[in-house]
C-alpha positions as CSV (number, residue, x, y, z in Angstrom):
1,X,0.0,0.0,0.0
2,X,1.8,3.6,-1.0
3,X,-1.5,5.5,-0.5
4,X,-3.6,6.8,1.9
5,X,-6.1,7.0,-0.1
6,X,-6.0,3.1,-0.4
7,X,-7.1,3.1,3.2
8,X,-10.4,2.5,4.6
9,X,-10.0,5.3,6.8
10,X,-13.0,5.7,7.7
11,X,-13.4,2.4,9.3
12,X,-10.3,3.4,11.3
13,X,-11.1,6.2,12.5
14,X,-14.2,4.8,14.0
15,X,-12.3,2.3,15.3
16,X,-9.7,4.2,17.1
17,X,-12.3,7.1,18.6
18,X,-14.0,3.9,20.2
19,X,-10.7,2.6,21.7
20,X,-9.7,6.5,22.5
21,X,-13.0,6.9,24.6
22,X,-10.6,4.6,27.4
23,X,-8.4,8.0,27.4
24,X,-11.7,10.1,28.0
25,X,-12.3,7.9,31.0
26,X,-9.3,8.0,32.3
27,X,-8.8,11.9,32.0
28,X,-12.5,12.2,34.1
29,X,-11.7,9.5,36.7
30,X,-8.1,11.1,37.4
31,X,-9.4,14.7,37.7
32,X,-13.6,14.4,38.7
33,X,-12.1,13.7,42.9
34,X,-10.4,17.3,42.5
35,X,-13.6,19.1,42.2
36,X,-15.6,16.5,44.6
37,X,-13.6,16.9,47.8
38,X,-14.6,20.3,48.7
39,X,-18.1,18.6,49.2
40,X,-17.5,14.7,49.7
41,X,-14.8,15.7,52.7
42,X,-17.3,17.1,55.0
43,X,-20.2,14.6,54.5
44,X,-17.5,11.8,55.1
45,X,-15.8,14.1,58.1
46,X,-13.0,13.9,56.8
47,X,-10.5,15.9,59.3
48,X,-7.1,14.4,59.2
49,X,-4.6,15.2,56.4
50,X,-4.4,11.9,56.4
51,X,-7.7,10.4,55.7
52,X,-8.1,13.6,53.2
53,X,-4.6,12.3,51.1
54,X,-6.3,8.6,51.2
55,X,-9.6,9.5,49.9
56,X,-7.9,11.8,47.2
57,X,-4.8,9.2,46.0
58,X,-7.0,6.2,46.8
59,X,-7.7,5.5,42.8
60,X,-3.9,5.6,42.3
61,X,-3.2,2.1,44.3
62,X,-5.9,0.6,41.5
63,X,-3.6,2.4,39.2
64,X,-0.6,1.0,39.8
65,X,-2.0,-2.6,39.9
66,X,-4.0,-1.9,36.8
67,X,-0.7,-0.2,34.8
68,X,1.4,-3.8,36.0
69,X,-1.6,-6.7,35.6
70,X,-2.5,-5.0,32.0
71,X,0.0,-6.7,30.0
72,X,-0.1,-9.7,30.9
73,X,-4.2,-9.7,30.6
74,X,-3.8,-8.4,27.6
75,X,-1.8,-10.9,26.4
76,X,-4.0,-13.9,27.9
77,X,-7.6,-12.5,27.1
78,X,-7.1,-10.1,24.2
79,X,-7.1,-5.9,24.2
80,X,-10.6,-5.8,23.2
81,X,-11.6,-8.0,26.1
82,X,-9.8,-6.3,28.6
83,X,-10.7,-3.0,27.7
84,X,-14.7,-3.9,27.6
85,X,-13.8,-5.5,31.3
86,X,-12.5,-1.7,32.0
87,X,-15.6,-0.1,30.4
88,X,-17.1,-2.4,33.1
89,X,-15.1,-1.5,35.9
90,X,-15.4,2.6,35.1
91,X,-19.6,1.9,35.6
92,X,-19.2,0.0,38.6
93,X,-16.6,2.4,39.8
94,X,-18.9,5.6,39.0
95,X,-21.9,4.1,40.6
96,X,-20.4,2.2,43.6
97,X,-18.7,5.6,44.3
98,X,-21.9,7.8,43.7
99,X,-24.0,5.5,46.1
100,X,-21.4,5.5,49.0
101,X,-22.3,6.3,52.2
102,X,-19.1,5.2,53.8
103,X,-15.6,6.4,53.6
104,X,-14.6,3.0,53.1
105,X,-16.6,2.1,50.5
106,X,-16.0,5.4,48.9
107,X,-12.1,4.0,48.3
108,X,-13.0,0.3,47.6
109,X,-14.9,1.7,44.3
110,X,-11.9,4.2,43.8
111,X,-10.1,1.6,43.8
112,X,-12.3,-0.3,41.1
113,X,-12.1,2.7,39.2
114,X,-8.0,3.6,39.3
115,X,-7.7,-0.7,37.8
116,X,-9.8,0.5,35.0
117,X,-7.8,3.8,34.6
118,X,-4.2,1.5,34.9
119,X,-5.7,-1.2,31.8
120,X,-7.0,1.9,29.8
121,X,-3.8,4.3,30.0
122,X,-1.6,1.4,29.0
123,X,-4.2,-0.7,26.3
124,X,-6.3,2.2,24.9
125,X,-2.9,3.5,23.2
126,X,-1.6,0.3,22.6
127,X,-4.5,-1.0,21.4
128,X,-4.8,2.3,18.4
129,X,-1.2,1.1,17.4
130,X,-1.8,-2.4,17.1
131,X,-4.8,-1.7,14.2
132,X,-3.6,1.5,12.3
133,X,-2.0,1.7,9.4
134,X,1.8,2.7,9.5
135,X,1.4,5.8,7.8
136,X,-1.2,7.3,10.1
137,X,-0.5,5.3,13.2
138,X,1.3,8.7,14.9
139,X,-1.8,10.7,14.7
140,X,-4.0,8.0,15.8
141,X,-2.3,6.9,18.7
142,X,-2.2,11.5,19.3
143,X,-6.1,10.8,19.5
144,X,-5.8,9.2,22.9
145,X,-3.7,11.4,24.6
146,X,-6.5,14.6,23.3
147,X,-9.1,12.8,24.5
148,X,-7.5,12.1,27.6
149,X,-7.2,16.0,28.0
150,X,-10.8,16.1,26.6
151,X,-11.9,13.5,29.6
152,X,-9.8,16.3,32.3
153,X,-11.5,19.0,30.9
154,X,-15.3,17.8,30.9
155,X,-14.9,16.7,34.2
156,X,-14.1,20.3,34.8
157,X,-16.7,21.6,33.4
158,X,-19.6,18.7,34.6
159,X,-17.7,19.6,38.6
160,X,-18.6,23.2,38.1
161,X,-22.2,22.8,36.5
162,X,-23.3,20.7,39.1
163,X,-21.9,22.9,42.2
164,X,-23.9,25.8,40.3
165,X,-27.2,24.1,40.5
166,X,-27.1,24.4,44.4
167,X,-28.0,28.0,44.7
168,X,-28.5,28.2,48.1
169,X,-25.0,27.9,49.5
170,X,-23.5,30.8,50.5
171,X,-20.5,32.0,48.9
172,X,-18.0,31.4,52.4
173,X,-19.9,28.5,53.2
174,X,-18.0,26.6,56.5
175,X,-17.5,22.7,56.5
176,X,-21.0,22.3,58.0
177,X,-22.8,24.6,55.9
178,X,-21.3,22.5,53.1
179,X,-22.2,19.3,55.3
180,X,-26.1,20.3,55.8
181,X,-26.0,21.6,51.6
182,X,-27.6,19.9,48.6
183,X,-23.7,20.1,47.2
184,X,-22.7,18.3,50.2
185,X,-25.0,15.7,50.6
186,X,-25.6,14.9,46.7
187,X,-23.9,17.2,44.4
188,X,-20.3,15.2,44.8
189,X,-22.3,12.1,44.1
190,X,-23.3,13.5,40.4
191,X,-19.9,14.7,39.6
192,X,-18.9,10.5,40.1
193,X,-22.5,9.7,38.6
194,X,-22.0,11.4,35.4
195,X,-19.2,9.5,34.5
196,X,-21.5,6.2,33.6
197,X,-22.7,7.8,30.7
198,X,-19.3,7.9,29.0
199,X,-18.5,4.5,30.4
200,X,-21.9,2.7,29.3
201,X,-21.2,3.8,26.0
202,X,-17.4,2.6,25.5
203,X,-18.6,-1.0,27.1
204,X,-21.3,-1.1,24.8
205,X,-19.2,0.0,21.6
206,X,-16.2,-1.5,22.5
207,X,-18.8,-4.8,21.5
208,X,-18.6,-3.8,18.1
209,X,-14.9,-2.7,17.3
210,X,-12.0,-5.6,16.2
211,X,-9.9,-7.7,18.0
212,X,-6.2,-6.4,17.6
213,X,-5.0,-8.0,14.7
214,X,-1.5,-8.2,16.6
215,X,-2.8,-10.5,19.2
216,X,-4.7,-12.2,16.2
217,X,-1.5,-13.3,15.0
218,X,0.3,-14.0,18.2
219,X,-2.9,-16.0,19.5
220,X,-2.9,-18.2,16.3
221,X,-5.9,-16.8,14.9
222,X,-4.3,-15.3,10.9
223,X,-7.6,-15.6,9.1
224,X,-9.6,-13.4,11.7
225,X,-6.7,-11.0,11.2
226,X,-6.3,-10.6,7.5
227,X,-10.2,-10.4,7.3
228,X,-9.8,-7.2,9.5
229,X,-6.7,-6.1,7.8
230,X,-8.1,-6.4,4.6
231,X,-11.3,-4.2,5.6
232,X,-8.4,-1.6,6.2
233,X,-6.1,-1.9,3.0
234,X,-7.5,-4.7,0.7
235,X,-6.3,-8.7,0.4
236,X,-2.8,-7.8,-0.3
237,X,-2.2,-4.9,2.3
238,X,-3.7,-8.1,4.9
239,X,-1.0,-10.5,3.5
240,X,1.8,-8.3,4.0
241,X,1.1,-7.3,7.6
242,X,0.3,-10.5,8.8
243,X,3.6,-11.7,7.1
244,X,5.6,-8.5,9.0
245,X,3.6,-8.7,12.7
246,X,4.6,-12.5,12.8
247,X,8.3,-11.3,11.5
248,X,8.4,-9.0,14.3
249,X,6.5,-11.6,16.9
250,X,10.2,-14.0,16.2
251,X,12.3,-11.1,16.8
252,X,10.9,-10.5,19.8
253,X,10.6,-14.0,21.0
254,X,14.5,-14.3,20.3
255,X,15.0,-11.0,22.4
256,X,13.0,-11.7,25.2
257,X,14.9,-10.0,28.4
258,X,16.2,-11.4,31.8
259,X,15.3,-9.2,34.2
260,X,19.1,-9.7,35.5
261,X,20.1,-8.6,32.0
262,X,18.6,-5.0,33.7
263,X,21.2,-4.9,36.4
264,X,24.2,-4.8,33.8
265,X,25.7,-1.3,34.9
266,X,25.2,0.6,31.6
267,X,21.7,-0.6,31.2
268,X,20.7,-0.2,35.0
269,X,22.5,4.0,34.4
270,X,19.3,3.7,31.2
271,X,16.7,2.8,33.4
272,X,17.8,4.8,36.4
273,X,17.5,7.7,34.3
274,X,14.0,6.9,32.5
275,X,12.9,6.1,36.5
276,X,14.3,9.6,37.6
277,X,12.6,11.7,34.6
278,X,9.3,9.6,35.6
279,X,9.3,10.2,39.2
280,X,10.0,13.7,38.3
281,X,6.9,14.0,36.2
282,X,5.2,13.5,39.3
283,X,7.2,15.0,42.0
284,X,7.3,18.6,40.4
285,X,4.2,18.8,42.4
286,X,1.7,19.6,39.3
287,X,-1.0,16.8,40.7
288,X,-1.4,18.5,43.6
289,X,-2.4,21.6,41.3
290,X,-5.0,19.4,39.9
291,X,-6.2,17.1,42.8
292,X,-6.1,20.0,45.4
293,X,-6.9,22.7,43.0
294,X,-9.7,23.6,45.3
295,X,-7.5,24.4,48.6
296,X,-5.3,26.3,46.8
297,X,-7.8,28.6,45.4
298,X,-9.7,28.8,48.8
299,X,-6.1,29.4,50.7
300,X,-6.0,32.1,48.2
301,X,-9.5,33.8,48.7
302,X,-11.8,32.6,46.9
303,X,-15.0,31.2,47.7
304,X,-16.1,27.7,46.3
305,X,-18.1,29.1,43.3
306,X,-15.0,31.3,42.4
307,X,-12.8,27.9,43.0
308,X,-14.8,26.0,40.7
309,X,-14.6,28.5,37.5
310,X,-10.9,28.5,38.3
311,X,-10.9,25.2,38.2
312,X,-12.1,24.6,34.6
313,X,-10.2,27.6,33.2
314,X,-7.3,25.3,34.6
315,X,-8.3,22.7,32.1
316,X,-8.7,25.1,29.4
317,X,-4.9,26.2,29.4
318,X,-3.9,22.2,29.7
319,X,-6.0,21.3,26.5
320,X,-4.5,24.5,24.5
321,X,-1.4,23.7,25.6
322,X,-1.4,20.1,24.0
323,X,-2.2,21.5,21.0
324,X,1.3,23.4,21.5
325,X,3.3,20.3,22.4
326,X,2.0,18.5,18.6
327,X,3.8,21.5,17.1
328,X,6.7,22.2,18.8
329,X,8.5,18.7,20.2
330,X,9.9,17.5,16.7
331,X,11.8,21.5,16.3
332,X,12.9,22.7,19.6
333,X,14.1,19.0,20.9
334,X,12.9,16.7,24.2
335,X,15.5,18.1,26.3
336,X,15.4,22.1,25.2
337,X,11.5,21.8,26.5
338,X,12.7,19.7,29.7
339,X,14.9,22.4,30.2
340,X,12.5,25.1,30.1
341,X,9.9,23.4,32.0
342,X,11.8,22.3,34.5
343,X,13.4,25.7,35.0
344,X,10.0,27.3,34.0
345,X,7.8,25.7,37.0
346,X,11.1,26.0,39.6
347,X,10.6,29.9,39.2
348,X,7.4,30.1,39.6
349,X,7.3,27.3,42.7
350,X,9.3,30.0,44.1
351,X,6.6,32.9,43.4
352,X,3.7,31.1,44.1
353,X,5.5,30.6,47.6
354,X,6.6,33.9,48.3
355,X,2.9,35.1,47.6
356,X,1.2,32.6,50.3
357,X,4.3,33.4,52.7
358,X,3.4,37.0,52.1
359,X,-0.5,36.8,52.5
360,X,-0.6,38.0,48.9
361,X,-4.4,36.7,47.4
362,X,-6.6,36.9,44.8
363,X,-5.7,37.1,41.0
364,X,-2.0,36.8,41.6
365,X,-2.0,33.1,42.5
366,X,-4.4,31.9,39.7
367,X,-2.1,33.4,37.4
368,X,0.6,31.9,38.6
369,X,-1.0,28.8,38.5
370,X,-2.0,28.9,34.6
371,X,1.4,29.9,33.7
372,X,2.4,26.6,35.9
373,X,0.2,24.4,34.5
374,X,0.6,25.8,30.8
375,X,4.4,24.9,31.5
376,X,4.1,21.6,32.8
377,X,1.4,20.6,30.1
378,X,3.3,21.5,26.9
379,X,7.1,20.3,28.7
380,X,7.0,17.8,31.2
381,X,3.9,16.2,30.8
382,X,4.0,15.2,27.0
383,X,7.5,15.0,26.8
384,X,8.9,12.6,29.6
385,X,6.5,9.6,27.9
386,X,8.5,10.4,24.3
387,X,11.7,10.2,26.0
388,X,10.6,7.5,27.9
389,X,10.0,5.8,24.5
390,X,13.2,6.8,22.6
391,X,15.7,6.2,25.4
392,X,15.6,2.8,26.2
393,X,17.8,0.1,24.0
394,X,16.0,-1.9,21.6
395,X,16.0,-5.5,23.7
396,X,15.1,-4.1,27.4
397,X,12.5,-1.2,26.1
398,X,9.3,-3.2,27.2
399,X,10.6,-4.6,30.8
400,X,11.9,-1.0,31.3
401,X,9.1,1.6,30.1
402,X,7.3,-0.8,32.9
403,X,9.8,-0.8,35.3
404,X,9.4,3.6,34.8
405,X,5.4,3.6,34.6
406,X,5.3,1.6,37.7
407,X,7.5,4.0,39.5
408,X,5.7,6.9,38.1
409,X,2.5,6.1,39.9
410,X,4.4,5.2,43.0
411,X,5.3,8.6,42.8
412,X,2.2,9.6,42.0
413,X,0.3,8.3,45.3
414,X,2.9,9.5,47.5
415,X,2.7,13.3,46.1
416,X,-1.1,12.9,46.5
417,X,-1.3,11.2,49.3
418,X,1.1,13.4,51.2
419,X,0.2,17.2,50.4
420,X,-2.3,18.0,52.8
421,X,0.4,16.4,55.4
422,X,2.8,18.7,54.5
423,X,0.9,21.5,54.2
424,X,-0.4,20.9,57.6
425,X,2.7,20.6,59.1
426,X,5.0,22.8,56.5
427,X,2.5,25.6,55.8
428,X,1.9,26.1,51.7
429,X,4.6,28.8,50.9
430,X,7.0,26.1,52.3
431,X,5.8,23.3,50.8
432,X,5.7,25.1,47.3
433,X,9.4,26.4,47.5
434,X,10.1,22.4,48.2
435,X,8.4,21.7,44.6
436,X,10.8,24.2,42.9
437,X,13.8,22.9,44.5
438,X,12.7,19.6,43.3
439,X,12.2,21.4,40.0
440,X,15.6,23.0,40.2
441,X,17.3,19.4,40.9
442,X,15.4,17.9,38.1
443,X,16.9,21.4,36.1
444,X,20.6,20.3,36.7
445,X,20.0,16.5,36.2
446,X,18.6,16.6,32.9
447,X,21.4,19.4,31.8
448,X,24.3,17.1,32.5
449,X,22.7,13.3,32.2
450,X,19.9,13.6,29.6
451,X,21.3,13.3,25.8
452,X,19.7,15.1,23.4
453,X,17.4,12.9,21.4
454,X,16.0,15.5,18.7
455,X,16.2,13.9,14.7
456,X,18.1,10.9,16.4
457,X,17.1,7.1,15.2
458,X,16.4,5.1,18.3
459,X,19.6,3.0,17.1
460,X,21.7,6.1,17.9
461,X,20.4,7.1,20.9
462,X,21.0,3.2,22.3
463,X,24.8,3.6,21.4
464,X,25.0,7.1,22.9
465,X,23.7,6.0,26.3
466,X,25.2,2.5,26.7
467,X,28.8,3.4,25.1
C-alpha cells in the first residue's frame, strides 16, 4: 500500500475514537475527585490530612496494579476483552462511588475505578497502534492522549455545572454549611454519577470494534486477522502485515529480556534515568495543582463558586497547551523543552510561595498557577513519555518503560497522598518552595545526564547511552 487513499480510513477512524473513549475515561476518573472533595470531605468528616490524602490518591493504588496486571491480561484475554472489562469496571466504579455512604466504600470503588484507569492508560494506546496503518498510526495513537485532555476537561466543566445548580449555599460556606447543603449531601455524588454515561457507552461500543490484529497473530488466529486487515487496505495490504507482525512476533521472542540482563551497569544508568525523569513528572508537584486545585484557590481567597470556575479555566490552558506540544516537540528538541519546564515551573514554585508566605491573594495566584500548568502541560507532561519511549535500548524497552510507569505512579500516590500532610505541618509557601527545588534538581540532572534525542534514530540514541 503507497497510499492513503488506499485506506479504509473511515473504518479506522471509528475504530480508534471507540478505543480512544478509554483515554476520556481516564482523563474524568483522574481529575472528577479534584472538584468533589470540597463537598464529599465534610459529609464523610474527613479531618485528618491523612484520611483527606487517602480519599484523594486512593484511585492511584488501582492504578498501579491496573498499569502492572495490563499486560499480561492483555496478552491472555485479548485488548478488546480487557478493555470492555474496564468499560465495566469505570460503571461499577462511578456508581459504587456515587451511592457511598461510607468512607470506606467510597475508596474500595476508587479503587475499582484507578484498575480501570491503569488497563485503559496502557491498552487504549496500545491497542490504536496495534490496528492503524503505519502511515497514520502517529496521529492516531495522538487521539488518545487529546481525549484524555478532553476526559480532564469535561470533568471540569460537569464539577462546576453541578456545584452551580445548588444555589443556596452561601459564597463562604464553612465545612457544616457544606455538610447540611444539597452540594454536600448529593452534588459530589453526580460529579462521580456522570461519569456512567461515557463509560456505558465505551462498554457497549467497544462490542462492536475488532480484535487487535496483533494479538490475532500471536494468538494463532491469521484468518480473523487478514479479514480485518483487509477491511483496512485490501487482500494484499492483509498479507503483508500479517507476514511482517509474525516477523516481528520471532524477533521479539528471540530478544525476550532477563530481568538480571537490567542490572548490567550501563543498562541499570538507562533505566535509572528513564525512572528519575518519571518520578519527576510527578514530584514537580503539578498533581497537587489538579487534585487539590480547590485548597489552593480557597487558601488564596476565593469562595467555592469562584474555586470552581478557576478550576475549569485550569483545564482550558492544559487542552490548548497540547495543542502546542504537537507543534513544537519535533523543532525545539525533548531536552530544550525539559529544560525550560523544569526551569520554568522552579521559578514560579518560588513565586507562588513567596505570595502565600506573604498573604498576597486573589488574581495573583491563579495566574501563577495557569502559567504553571501551561508549562508543565506542553514540557514535562507530554515529553517525559517520548523520552521514555526513545531512550531505552531496543531488547530491554518493554521490561523497562514498565519498570518507569510503575514507578511513576508510585510517585504519583505519595505526592497525592502526602500534600495535605505537608501542608499541615510545613504551611503552603513552604511546601511550594520544596516543589521548585525539586524542579531545580530535576533542572541540573537533565542538563548534565539527559542526551539530546532530537532527529536521532532510536539505534543512535541506544549507542549514545550505553557506550
Amino acid at each position: 500500500m503507497k497510499s492513503n487513499d488506499k485506506y479504509n480510513l473511515k473504518y479506522v477512524w471509528l475504530i480508534c475514537l471507540v478505543a480512544a473513549m478509554g483515554g476520556l475515561l481516564f482523563g474524568y476518573d483522574w481529575i472528577v475527585v479534584g472538584g468533589a472533595k470540597p463537598f464529599y470531605e465534610p459529609y464523610f468528616h474527613l479531618d485528618s490530612p491523612h484520611l483527606k490524602g487517602f480519599g484523594t490518591s486512593s484511585a492511584l493504588i488501582g492504578c498501579m496494579f491496573g498499569a502492572m496486571l495490563c499486560g499480561t491480561l492483555s496478552d491472555k484475554v485479548g485488548r478488546k476483552r480487557l478493555l470492555i472489562m474496564s468499560g465495566l469496571l469505570f460503571m461499577i466504579s462511578a456508581v459504587g462511588t456515587a451511592l457511598s455512604n461510607t468512607f470506606l466504600w467510597f475508596n474500595i470503588y476508587r479503587i475499582i475505578g484507578g484498575i480501570a484507569m491503569g488497563h485503559a492508560l496502557n491498552l487504549s494506546p496500545m491497542y490504536i497502534a496495534e490496528i492503524s496503518p503505519t502511515k497514520v498510526r502517529g496521529m492516531l495513537v495522538s487521539v488518545n492522549q487529546l481525549t484524555v485532555m478532553i476526559g480532564v476537561l469535561s470533568a471540569q466543566v460537569v464539577n462546576w455545572l453541578i456545584s452551580l445548580y445548588d444555589t443556596q449555599m452561601p459564597d463562604n460556606a464553612t465545612a457544616e454549611m457544606i455538610l447540611q447543603s444539597w452540594n454536600g449531601q448529593y452534588g459530589w455524588r453526580w460529579m462521580f454519577a456522570a461519569e456512567t454515561i461515557p463509560a456505558s457507552l465505551f462498554f457497549l461500543l467497544m462490542f462492536l470494534v475488532p480484535e487487535s490484529v496483533r494479538w490475532l497473530v500471536k494468538d494463532g488466529q491469521d484468518s480473523r486477522a487478514e479479514r480485518i486487515l483487509e477491511k483496512i487496505g485490501g487482500a494484499d495490504y492483509a498479507r503483508v502485515e500479517v507476514a511482517n507482525i509474525k516477523d516481528t512476533l520471532s524477533s521479539e521472542e528471540i530478544a525476550r529480556v532477563n530481568f538480571r540482563d537490567l542490572l548490567e551497569p550501563k543498562l541499570l544508568k538507562i533505566i535509572l534515568i528513564g525512572v528519575f525523569l518519571a518520578v519527576l513528572q510527578q514530584w514537580c508537584g503539578m498533581n497537587v495543582i489538579f487534585y487539590y486545585a480547590a485548597d489552593i484557590f480557597q487558601a488564596a481567597g476565593y469562595n467555592i463558586k469562584q474555586t470552581m470556575l478557576n478550576i475549569v479555566v485550569i483545564g482550558l490552558v492544559m487542552t490548548v497547551s497540547v495543542f502546542i506540544t504537537i507543534g513544537t516537540v519535533d523543532k525545539v528538541g525533548r531536552k530544550t523543552l525539559m529544560l525550560v519546564g523544569t526551569s520554568a515551573l522552579a521559578v514560579i514554585y518560588g513565586l507562588i510561595g513567596y505570595s502565600f508566605h506573604s498573604n498576597i491573594t486573589g488574581l495573583p495566584i491563579v495566574l501563577l498557577t495557569l502559567a504553571n500548568v501551561a508549562f508543565y502541560s506542553f514540557t514535562l507532561a507530554p515529553v517525559t513519555w517520548v523520552l521514555l519511549s526513545e531512550i531505552f535500548p531496543n531488547r530491554i524497552r518493554g521490561a523497562a518503560m514498565s519498570i518507569s510507569v510503575i514507578a511513576l505512579w508510585i510517585g504519583s500516590f505519595t505526592l497525592t497522598y502526602s500534600f495535605p500532610t505537608l501542608n499541615e505541618n510545613l504551611g503552603t509557601a513552604q511546601i511550594f518552595w520544596l516543589y521548585g527545588v525539586i524542579c531545580a534538581v530535576g533542572f541540573i540532572f537533565i542538563l548534565f545526564k539527559l542526551p539530546k534525542t532530537k532527529g536521532k534514530s532510536l539505534e543512535q540514541i541506544e549507542r549514545e547511552l550505553v557506550d
